[in-house]
Every structure is written in C-alpha cells, then in structure tokens.
OpenMM code with the backbone's topology and positions (N, CA, C; nanometers):
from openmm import Vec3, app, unit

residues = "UNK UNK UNK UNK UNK UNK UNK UNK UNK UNK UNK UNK UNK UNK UNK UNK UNK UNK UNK UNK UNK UNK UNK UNK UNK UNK UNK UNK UNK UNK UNK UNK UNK UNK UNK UNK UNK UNK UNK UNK UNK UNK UNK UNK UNK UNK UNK UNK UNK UNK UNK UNK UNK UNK UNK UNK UNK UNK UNK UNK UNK UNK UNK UNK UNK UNK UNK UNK UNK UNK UNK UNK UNK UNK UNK UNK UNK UNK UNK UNK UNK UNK UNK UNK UNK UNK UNK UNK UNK UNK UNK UNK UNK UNK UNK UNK UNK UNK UNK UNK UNK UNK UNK UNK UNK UNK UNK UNK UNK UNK UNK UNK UNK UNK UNK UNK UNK UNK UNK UNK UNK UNK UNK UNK UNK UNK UNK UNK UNK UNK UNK UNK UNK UNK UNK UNK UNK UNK UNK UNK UNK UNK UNK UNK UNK UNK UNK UNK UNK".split()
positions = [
    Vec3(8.4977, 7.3104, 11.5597),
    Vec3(8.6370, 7.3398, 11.5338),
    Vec3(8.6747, 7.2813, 11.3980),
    Vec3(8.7679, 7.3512, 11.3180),
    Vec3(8.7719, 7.2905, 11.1628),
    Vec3(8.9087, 7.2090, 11.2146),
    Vec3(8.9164, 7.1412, 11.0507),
    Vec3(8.9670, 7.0088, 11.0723),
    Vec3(9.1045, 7.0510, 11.0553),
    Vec3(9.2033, 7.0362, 11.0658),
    Vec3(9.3525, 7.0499, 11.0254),
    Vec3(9.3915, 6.9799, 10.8970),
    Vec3(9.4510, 7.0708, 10.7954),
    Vec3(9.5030, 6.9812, 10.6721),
    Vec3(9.6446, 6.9925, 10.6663),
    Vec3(9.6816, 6.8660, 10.5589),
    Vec3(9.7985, 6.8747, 10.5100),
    Vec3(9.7993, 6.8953, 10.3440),
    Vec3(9.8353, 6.9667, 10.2640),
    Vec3(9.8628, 6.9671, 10.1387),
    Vec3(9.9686, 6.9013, 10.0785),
    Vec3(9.9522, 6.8038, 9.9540),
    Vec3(9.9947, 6.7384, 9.9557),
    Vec3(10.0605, 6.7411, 9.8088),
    Vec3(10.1607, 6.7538, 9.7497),
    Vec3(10.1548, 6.7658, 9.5596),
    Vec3(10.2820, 6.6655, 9.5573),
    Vec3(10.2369, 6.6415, 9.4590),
    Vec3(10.3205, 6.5007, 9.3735),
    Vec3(10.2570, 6.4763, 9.1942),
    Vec3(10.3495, 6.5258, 9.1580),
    Vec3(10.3399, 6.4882, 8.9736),
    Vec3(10.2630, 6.6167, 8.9643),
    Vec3(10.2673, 6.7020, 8.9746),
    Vec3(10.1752, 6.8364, 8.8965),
    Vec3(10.0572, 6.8207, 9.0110),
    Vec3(9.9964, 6.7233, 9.0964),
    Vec3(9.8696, 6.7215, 9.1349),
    Vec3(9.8681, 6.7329, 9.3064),
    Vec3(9.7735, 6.8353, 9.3507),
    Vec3(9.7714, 6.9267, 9.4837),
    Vec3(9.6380, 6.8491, 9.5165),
    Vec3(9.6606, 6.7636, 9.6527),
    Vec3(9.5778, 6.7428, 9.7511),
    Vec3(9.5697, 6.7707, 9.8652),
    Vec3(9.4380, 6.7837, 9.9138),
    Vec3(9.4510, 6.8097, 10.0934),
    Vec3(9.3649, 6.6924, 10.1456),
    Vec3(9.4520, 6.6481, 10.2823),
    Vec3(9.4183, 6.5174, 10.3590),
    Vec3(9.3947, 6.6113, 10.4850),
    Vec3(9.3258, 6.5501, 10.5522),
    Vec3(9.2999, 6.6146, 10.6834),
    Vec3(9.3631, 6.5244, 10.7289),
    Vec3(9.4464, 6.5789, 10.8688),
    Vec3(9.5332, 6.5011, 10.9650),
    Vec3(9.5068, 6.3602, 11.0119),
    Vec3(9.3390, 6.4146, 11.0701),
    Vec3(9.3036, 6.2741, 11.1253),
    Vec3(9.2903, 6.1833, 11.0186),
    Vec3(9.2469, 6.1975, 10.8767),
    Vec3(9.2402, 6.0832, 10.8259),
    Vec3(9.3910, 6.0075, 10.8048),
    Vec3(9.5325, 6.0951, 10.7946),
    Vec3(9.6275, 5.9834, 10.7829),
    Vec3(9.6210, 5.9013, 10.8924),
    Vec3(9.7371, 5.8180, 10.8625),
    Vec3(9.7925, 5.6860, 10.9168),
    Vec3(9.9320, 5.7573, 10.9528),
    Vec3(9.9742, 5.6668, 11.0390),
    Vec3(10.0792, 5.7183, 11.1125),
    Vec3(10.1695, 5.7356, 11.0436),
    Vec3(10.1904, 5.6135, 10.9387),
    Vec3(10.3415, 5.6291, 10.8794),
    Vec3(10.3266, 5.7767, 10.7314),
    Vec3(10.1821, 5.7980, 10.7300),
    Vec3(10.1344, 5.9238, 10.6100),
    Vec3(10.2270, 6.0469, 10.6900),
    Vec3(10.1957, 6.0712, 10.8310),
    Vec3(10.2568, 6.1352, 10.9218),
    Vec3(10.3754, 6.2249, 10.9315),
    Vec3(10.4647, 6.0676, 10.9776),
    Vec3(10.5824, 6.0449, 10.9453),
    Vec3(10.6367, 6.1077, 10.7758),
    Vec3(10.5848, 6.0686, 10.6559),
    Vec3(10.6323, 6.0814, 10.5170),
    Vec3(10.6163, 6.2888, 10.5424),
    Vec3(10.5129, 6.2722, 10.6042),
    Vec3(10.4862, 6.4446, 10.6068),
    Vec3(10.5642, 6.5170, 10.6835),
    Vec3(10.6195, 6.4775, 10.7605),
    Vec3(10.6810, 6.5523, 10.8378),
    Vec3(10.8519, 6.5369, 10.8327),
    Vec3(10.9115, 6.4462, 10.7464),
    Vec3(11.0278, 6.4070, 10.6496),
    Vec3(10.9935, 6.5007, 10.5624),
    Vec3(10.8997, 6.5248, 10.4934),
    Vec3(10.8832, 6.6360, 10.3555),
    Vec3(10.8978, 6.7634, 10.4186),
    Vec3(10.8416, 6.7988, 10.5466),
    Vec3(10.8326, 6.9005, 10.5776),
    Vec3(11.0429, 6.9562, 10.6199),
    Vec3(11.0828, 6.8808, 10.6519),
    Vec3(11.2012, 6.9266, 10.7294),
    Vec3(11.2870, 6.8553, 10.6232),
    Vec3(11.2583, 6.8063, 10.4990),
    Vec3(11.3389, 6.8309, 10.3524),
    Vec3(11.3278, 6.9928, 10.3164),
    Vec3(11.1988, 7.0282, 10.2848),
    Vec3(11.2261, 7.1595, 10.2349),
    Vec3(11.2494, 7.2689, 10.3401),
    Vec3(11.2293, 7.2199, 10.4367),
    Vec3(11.3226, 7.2966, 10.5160),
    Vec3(11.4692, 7.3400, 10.4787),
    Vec3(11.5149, 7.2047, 10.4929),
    Vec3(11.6828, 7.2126, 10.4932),
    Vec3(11.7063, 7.2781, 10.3078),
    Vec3(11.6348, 7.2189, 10.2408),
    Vec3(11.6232, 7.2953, 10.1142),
    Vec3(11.6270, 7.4478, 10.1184),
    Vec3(11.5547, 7.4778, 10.1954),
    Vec3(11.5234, 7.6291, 10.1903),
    Vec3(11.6232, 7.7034, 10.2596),
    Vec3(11.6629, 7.6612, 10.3513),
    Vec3(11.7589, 7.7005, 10.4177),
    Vec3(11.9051, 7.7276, 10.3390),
    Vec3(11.9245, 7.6134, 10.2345),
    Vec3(12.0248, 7.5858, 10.1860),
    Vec3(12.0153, 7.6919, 10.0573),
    Vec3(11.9557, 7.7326, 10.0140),
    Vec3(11.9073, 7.8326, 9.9306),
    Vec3(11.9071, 7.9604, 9.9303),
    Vec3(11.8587, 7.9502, 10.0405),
    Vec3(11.8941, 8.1032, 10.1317),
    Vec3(12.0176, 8.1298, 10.1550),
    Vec3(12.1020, 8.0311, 10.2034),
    Vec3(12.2710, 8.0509, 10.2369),
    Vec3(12.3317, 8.1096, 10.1092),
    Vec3(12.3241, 8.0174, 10.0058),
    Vec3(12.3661, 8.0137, 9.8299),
    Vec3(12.3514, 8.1055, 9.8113),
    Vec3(12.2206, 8.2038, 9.8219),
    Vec3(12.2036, 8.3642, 9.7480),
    Vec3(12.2796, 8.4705, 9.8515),
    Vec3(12.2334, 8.4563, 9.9765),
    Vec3(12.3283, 8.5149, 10.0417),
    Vec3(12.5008, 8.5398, 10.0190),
    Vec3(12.5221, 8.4508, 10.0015),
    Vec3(12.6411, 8.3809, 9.9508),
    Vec3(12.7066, 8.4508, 9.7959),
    Vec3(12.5813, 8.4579, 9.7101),
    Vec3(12.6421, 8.4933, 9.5361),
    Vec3(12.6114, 8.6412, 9.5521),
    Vec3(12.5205, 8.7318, 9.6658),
    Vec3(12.5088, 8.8625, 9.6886),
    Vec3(12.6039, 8.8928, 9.7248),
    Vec3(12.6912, 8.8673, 9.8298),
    Vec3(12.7730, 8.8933, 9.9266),
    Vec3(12.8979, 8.9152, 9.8510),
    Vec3(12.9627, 8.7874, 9.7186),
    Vec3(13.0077, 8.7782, 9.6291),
    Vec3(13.0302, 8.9017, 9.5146),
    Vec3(12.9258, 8.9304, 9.4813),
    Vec3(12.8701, 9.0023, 9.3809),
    Vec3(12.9209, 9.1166, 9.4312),
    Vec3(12.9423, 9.1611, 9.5518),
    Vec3(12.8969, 9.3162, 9.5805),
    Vec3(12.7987, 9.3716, 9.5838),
    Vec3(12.6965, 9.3348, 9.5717),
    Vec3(12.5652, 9.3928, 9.5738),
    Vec3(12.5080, 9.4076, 9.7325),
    Vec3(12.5465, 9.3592, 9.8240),
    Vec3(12.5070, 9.4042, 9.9462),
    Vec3(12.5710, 9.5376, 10.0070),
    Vec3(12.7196, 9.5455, 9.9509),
    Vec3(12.8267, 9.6441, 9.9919),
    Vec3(12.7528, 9.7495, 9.9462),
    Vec3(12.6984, 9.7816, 9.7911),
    Vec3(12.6791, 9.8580, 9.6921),
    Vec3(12.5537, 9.9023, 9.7540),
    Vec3(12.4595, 9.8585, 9.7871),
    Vec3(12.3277, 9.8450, 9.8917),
    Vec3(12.3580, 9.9284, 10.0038),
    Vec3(12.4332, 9.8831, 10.0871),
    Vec3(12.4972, 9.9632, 10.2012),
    Vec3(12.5225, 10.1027, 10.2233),
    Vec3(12.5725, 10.1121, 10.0773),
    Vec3(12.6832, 10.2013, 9.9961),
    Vec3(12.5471, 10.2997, 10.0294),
    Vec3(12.4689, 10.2572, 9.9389),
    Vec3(12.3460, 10.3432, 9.8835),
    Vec3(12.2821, 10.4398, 10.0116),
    Vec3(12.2766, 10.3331, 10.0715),
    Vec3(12.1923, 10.3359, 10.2069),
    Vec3(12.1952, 10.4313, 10.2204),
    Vec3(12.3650, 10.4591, 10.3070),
    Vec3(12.4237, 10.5392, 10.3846),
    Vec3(12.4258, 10.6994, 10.3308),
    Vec3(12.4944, 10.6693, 10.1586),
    Vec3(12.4738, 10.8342, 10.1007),
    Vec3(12.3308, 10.9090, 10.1109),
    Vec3(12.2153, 10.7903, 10.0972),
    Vec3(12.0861, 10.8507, 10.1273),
    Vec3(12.0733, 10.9424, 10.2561),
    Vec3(12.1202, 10.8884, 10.3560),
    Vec3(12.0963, 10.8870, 10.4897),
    Vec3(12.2005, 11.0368, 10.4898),
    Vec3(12.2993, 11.0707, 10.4279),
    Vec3(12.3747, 11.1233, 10.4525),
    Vec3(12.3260, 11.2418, 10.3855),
    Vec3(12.2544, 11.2445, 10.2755),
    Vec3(12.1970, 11.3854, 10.2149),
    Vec3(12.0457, 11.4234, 10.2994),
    Vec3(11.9974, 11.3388, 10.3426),
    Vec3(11.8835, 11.3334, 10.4031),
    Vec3(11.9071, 11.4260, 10.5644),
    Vec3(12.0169, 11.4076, 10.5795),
    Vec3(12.0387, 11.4643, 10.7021),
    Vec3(12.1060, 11.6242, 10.6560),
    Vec3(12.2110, 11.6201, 10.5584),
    Vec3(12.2404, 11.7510, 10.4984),
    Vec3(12.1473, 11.8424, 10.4910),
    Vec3(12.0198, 11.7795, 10.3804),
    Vec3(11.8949, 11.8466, 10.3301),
    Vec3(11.8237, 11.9020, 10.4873),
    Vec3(11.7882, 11.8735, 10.6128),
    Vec3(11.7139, 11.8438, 10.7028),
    Vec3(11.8189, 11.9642, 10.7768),
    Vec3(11.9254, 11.9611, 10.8183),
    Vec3(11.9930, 12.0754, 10.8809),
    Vec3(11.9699, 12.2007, 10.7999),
    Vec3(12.0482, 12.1715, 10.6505),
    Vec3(12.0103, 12.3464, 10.5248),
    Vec3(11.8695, 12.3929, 10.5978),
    Vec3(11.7517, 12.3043, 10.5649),
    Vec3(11.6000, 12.3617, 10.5784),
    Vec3(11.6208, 12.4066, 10.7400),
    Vec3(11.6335, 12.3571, 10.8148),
    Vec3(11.6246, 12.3984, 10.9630),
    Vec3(11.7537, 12.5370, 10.9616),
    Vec3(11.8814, 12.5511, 10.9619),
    Vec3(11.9460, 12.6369, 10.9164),
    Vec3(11.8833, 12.7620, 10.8681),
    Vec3(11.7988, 12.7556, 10.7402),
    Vec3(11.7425, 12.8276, 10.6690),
    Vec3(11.6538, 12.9175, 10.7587),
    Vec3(11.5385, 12.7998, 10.8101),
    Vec3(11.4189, 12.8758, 10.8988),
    Vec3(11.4530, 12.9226, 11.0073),
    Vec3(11.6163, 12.9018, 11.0741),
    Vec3(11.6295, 13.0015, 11.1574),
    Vec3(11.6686, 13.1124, 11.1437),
    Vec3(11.7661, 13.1273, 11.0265),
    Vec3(11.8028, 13.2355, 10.9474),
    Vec3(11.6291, 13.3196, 10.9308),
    Vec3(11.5570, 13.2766, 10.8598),
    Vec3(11.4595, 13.3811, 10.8131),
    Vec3(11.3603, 13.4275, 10.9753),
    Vec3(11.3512, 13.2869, 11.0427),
    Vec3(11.3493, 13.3838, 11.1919),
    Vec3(11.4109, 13.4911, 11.2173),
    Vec3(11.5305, 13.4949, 11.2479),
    Vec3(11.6147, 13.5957, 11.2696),
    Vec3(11.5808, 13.7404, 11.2175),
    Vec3(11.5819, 13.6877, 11.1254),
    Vec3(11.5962, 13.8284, 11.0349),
    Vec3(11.4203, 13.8957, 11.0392),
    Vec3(11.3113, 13.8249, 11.0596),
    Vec3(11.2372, 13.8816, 11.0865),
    Vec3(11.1039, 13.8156, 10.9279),
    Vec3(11.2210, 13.7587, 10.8322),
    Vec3(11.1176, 13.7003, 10.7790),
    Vec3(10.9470, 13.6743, 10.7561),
    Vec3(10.9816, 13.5790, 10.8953),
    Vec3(10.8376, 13.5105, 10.9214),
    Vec3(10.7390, 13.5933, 10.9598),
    Vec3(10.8004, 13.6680, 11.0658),
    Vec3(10.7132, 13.7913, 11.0823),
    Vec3(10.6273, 13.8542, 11.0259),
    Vec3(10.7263, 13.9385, 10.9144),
    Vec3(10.6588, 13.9850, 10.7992),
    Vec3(10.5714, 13.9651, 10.6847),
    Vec3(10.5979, 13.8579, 10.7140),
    Vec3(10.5326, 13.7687, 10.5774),
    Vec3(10.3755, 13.7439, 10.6792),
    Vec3(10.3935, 13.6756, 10.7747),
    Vec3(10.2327, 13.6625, 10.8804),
    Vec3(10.1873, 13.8461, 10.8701),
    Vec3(10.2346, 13.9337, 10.8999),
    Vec3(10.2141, 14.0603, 10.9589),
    Vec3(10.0892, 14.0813, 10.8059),
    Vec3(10.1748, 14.0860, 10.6765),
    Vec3(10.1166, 14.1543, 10.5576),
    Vec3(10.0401, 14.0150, 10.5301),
    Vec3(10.0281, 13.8884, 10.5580),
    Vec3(9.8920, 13.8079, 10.5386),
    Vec3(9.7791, 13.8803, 10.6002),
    Vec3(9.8116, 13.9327, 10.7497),
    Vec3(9.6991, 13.9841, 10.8087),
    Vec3(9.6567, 14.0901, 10.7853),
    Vec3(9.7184, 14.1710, 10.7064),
    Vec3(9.7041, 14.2944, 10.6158),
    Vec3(9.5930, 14.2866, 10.5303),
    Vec3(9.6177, 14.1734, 10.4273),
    Vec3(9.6208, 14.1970, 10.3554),
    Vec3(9.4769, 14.1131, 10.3726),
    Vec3(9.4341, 14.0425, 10.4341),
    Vec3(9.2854, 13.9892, 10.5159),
    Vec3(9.2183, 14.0858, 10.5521),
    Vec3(9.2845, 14.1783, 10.6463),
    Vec3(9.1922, 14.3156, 10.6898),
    Vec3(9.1274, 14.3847, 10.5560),
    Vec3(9.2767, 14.4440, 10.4697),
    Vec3(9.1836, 14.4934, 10.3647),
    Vec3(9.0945, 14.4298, 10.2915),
    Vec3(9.1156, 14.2939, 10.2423),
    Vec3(9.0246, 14.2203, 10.1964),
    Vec3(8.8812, 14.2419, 10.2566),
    Vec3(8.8854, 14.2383, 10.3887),
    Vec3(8.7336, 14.2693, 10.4834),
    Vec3(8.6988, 14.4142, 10.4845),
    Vec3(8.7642, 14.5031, 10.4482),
    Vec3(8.7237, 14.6324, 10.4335),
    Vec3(8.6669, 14.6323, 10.2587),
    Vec3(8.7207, 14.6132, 10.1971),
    Vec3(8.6780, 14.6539, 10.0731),
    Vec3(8.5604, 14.5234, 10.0086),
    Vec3(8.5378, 14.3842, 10.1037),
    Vec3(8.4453, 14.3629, 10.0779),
    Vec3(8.3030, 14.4494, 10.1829),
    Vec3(8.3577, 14.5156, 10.2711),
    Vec3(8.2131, 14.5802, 10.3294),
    Vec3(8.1828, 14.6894, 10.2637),
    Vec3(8.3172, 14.7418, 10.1876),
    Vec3(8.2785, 14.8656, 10.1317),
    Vec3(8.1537, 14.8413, 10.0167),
    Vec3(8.2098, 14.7255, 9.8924),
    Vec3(8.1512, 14.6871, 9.8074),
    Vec3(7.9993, 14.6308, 9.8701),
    Vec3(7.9437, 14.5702, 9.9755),
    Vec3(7.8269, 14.5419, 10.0257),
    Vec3(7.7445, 14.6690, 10.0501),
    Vec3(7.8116, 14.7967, 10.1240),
    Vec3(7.7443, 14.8979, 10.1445),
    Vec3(7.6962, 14.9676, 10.0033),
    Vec3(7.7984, 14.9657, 9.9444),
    Vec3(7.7892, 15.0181, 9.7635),
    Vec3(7.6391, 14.9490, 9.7653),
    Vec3(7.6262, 14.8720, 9.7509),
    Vec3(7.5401, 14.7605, 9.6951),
    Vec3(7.4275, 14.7990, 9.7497),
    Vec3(7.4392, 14.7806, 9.8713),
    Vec3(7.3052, 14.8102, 9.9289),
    Vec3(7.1972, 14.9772, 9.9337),
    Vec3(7.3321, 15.0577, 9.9364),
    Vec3(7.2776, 15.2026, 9.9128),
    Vec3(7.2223, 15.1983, 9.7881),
    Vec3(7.2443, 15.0915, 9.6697),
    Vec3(7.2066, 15.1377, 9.5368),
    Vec3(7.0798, 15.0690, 9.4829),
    Vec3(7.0451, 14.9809, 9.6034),
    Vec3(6.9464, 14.8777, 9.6089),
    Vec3(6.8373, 14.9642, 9.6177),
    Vec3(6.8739, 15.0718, 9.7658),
    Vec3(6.7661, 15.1564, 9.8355),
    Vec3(6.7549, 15.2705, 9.7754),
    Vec3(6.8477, 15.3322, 9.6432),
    Vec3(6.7594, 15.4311, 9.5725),
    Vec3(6.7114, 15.3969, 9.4827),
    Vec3(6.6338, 15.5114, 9.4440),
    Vec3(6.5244, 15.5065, 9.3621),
    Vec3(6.6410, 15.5437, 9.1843),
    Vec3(6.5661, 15.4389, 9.1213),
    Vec3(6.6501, 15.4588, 8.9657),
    Vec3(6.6204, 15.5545, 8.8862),
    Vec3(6.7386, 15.6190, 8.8053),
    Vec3(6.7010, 15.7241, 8.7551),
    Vec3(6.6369, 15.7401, 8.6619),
    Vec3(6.5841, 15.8334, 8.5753),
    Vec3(6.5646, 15.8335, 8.4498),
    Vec3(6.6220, 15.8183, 8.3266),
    Vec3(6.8130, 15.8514, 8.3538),
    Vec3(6.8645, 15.8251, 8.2440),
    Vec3(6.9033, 15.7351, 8.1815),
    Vec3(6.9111, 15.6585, 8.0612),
    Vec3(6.9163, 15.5500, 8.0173),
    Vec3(7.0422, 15.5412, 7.9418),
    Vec3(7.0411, 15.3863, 7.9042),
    Vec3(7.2355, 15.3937, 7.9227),
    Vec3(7.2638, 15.4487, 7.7180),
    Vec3(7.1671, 15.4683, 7.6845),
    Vec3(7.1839, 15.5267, 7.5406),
    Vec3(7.2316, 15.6844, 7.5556),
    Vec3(7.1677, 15.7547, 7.6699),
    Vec3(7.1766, 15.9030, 7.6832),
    Vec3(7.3501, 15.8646, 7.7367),
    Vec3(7.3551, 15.7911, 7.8377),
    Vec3(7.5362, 15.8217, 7.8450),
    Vec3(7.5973, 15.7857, 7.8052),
    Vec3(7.5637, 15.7022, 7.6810),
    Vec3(7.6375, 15.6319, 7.6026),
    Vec3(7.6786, 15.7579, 7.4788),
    Vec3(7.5661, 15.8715, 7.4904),
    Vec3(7.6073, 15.9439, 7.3983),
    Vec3(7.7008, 16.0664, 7.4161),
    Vec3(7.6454, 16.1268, 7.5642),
    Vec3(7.7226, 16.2002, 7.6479),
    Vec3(7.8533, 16.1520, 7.6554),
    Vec3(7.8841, 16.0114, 7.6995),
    Vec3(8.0025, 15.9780, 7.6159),
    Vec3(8.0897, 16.0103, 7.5135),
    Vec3(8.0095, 15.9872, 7.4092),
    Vec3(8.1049, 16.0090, 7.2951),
    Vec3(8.0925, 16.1504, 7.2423),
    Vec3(8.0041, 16.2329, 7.2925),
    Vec3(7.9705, 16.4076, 7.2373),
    Vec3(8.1405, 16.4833, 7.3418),
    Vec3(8.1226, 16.3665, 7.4623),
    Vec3(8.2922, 16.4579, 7.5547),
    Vec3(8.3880, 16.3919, 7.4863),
    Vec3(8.3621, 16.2795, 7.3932),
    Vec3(8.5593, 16.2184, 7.3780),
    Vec3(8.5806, 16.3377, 7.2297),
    Vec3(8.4347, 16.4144, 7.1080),
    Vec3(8.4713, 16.4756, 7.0180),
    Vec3(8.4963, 16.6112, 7.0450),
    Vec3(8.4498, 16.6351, 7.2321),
    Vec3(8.4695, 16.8160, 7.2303),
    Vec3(8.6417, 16.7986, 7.2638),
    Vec3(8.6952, 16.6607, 7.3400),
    Vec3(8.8226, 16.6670, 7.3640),
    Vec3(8.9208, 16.6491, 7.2585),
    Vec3(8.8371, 16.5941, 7.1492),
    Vec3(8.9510, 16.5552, 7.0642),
    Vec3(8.9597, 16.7039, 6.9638),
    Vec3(8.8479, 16.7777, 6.9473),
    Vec3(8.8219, 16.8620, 6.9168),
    Vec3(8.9545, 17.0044, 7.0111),
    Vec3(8.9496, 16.9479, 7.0816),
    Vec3(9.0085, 17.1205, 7.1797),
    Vec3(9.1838, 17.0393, 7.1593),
    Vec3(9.2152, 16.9513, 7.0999),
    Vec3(9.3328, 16.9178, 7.1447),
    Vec3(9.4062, 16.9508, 7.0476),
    Vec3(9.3021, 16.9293, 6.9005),
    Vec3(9.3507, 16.9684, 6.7523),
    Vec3(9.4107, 17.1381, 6.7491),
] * unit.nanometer
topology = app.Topology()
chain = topology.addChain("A")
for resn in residues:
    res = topology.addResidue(resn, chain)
    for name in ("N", "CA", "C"):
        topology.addAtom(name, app.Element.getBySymbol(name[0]), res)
C-alpha cells in the first residue's frame, strides 16, 4: 500500500512528507493550513461572486442563455413545421420516387453499356481502319457543304 503525503511549500520551495513521518504537532500545523485556505478560498469565491453579480455579468449571461434557448426552439419548430409541410404536399415522396428512378435507369443503361461491350468483344474486327473513316468522313462533310452552296 503507498504511503500517504502531505505537500508542503514555504518560500518558493515544494516538499512532500509522508504522514507517518510527521509528528503530531507537523499534523496539527497541516491541518490549520489546510482549513486556512479553505476559509481563503471560500472567501474568494464569495468576493467574485459578489463583483459578477455586481457587474451584471451573470444577468447578461442569463440574458444570453435564454435568447439562445429561445431561437433554438424557434429554429427546431420552422424545421419540423417545414417537414410536415413538404410531407403533406407530397414532397418527400417525390423526391424518394425519382431517386429510385433514377437508380433503375442508372441499372439499365449500365447493362445496356455491358451488353454493348460484350457483343463487341465477341465479334470479329473489321477490316476498316480508322484512316478509311476518317476520310469517308471528311469526302461527306465536302459533298454536304458542296450541295448546300
């Protein structure tokens, strides 16, 4: 079992005595120090309490509190208000309905694009090369620009 200390400071300098080594009257001095800064502390605590209370700064605190509390609850009805309103009206509905829409098509036009893929895997490649339609290309943009003149 560890030993019990007392800390001890006087002039800038912090010691620790273990219990058992004081003497009774070390004790005694310790336990007078202890229920000095007690009443010190206590008395300190009253004083600020005291120059807050003074000040207005607890009222002003209060003050704060409460307007928080008071938009917090405003804000919290509007939003609830709101989402029953867009219940109502069908909102939510709609908005879930065309997510799931819009998932389906997503899954259709990625199977479409897989089948693409795969039919083009399983034929056989052609002969034409991308210079021949690269030219066929541009021989249809001069017969069009040609027929338009």
């Amino acid at each position: 079992m560890s030993n019990p200390e007392i800390t001890k400071t006087s002039q800038n300098k912090t010691t620790k005595i273990a219990i058992r080594d004081m003497t009774p009257e070390q004790t005694a001095e310790t336990i007078k120090n202890i229920a000095k800064n007690i009443r010190e502390g206590s008395y300190k605590m009253r004083e600020a309490v005291k120059v807050l209370r003074e000040s207005g700064a607890i009222d002003e605190l209060t003050e704060a509190v409460r307007e928080a509390t008071v938009a917090a609850r405003d804000t919290v009805k509007e939003i609830s208000d709101t989402a029953k309103d867009m219940k109502e009206r069908g909102v939510i509905r709609e908005t879930i309905n065309a997510a799931e829409e819009t998932t389906i098509a997503a899954r259709e036009t990625a199977e479409t694009v897989r089948d693409t893929v795969s039919r083009r895997t399983q034929q056989p490649q052609t002969s034409t090369s991308q210079a021949e339609l690269t030219g066929k290309t541009a021989r249809t943009k001069t017969s069009s620009e040609v027929s338009s003149r």
